[in-house]
Wavefront OBJ file of the C-alpha trace (Angstrom):
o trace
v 0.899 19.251 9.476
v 4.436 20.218 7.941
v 7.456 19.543 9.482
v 10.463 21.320 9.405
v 14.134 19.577 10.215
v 17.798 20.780 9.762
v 19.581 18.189 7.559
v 23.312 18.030 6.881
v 24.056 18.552 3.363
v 27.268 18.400 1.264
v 27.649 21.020 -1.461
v 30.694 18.769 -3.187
v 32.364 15.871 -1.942
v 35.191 16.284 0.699
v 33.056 19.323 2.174
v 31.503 18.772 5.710
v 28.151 18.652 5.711
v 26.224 21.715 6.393
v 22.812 22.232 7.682
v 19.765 23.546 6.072
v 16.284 23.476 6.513
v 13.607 21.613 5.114
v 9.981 21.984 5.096
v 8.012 18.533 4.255
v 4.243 19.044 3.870
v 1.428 17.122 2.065
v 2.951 14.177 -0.299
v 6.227 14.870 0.905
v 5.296 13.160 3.963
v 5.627 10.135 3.777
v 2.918 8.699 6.227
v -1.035 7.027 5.384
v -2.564 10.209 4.474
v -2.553 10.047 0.716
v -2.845 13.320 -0.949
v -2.163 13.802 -4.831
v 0.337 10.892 -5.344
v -0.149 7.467 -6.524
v 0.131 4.811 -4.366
v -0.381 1.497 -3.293
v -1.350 -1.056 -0.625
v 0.355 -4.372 -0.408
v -1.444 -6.977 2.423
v -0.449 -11.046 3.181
v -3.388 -12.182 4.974
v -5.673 -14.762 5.395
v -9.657 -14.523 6.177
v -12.193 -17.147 6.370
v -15.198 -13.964 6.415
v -15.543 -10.269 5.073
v -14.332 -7.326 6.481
v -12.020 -4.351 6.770
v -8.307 -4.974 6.184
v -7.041 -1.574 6.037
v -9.132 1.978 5.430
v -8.232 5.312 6.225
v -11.360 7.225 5.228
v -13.427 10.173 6.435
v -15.903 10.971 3.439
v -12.528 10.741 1.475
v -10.463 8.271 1.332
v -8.721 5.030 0.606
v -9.739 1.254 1.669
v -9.255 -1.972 0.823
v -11.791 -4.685 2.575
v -13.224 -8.136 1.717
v -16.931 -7.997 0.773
v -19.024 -11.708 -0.583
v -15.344 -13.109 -0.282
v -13.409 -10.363 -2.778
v -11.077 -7.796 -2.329
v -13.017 -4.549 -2.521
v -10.369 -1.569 -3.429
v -12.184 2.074 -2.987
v -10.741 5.549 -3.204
v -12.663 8.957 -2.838
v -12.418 12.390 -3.129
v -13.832 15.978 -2.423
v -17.048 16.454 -4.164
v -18.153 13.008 -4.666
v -15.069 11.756 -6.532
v -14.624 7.792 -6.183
v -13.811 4.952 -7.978
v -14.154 0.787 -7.113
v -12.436 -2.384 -7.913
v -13.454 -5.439 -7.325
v -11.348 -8.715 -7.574
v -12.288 -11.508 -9.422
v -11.001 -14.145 -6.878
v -12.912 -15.725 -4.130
v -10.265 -14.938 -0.991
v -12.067 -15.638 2.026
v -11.095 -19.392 2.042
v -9.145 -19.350 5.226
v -5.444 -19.648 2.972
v -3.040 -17.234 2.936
v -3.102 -14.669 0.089
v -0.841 -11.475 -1.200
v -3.040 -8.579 -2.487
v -1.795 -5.456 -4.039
v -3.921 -2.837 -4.229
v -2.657 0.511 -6.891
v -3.503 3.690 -7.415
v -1.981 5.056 -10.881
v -3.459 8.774 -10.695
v -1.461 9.881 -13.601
v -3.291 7.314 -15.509
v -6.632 7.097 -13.591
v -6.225 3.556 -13.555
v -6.358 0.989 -10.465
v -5.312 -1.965 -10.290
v -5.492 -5.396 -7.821
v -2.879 -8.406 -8.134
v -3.546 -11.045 -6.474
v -1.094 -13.852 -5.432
v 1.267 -12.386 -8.124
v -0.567 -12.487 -10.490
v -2.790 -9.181 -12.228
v -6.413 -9.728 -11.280
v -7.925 -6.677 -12.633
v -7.721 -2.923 -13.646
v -10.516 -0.409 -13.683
v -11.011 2.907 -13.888
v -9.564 5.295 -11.460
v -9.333 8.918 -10.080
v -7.313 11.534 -11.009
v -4.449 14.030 -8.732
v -7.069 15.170 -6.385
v -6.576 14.700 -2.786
v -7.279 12.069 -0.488
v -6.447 13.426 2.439
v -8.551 13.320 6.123
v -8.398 13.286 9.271
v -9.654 10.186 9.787
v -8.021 7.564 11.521
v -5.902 4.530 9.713
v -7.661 1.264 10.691
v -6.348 -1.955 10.129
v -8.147 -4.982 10.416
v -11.402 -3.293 11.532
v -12.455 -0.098 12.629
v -14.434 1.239 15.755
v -18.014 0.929 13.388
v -17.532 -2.783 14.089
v -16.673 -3.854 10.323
v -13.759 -6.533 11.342
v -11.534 -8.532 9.326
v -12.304 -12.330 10.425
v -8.986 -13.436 9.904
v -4.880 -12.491 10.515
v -2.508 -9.890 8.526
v 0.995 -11.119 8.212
v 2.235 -7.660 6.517
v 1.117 -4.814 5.327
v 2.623 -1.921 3.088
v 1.467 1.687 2.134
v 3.937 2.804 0.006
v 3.616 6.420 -1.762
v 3.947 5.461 -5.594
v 3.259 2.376 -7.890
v 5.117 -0.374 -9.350
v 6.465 1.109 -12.030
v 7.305 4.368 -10.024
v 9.531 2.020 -7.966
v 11.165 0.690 -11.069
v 9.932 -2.974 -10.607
v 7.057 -5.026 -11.597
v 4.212 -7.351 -9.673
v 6.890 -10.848 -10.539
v 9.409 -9.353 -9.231
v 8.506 -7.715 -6.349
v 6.001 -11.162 -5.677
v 9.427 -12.932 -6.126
v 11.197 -10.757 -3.690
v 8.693 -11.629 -0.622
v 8.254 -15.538 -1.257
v 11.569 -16.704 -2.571
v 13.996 -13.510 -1.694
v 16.778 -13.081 0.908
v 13.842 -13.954 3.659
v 14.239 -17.089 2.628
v 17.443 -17.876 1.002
v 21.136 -16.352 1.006
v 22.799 -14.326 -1.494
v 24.441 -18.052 -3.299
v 20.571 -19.019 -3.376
v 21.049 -20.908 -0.230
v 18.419 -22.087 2.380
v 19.337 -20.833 5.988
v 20.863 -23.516 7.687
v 20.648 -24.141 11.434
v 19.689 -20.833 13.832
v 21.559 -17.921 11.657
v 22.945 -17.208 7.986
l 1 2 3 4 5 6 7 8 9 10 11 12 13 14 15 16 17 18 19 20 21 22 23 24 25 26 27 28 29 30 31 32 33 34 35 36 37 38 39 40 41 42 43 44 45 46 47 48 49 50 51 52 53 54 55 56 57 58 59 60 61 62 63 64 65 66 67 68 69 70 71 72 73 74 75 76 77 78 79 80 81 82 83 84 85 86 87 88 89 90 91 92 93 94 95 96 97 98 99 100 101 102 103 104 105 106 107 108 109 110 111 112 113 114 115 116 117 118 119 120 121 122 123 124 125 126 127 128 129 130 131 132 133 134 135 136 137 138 139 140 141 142 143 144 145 146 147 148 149 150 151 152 153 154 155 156 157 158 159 160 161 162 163 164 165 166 167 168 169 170 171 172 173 174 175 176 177 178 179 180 181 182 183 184 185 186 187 188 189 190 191 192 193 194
């Protein structure tokens, strides 16, 4: 549903801030329902079996599941819209792994990386919405089809890669070797705090 808030605003700077109101509705919230925008799905997870890892679908849709051991990336739309990826690597092995799942709807293109590295693209769907009210499940839904594994993180963001100005290395960089894990001088934490 929209929501309206009052948010400060400054016309120039030195002025205090005065409110206005906003009305945020459809892709301007930012939550899982997907509407017209692209988007994408980032996961760290491990599985030793098939199943749901996240899905928010309702005749249309988004998911992203494991099926014969492969990342399985589906969107749909009104009218019978829909479009499938399939990854090329085997990930139900029990190891950790970092899939990104993206929707370019400008381009009609999707796309999965896997482990940092581009795994596929195929076809895609265009700016029609994916909106429903079906619930967001994560790691299995209440039709039984569980994830047999763990999720470490997960990440719906509203937009791709390149829409965030960055690109599968870096951003793959950024989670395994970034501030997480060292200090700004390149550092490794040492003892109980930076």
């Amino acid at each position: 549903k929209p929501f309206t808030a009052k948010l400060a605003t400054r016309a120039a700077h030195g002025q205090d801030p005065q409110p206005q109101e906003f009305t945020f509705a459809g892709d301007d919230l930012k939550n899982p329902a997907i509407h017209a925008s692209n988007f994408l799905i980032e996961v760290y997870f491990r599985a030793d079996g098939d199943g749901l890892i996240i899905g928010k679908q309702q005749r249309t849709g988004y998911s992203l599941q494991l099926r014969d051991g492969r990342a399985v990336f589906r969107v749909a739309a009104a009218g019978g819209v829909s479009a499938e990826l399939t990854s090329q690597a085997q990930m139900s092995d029990g190891r950790w792994h970092h899939v990104l799942a993206e929707s370019d709807r400008e381009s009609r293109v999707l796309s999965l990386y896997v482990d940092g590295q581009l795994d596929g693209t195929g076809r895609g769907i265009d700016k029609v919405s994916l909106a429903n009210d079906g619930d967001l499940n994560v790691g299995g839904s209440s039709e039984g089809d569980h994830l047999s594994g763990a999720i470490d993180f997960l990440r719906i963001a509203h937009g791709t890669l390149a829409d965030a100005y960055t690109s599968i290395e870096e951003l793959y960089a950024w989670q395994f070797d970034g501030p997480v894990r060292r200090d700004m001088r390149g550092v490794p934490p040492q003892g109980k705090g930076r």
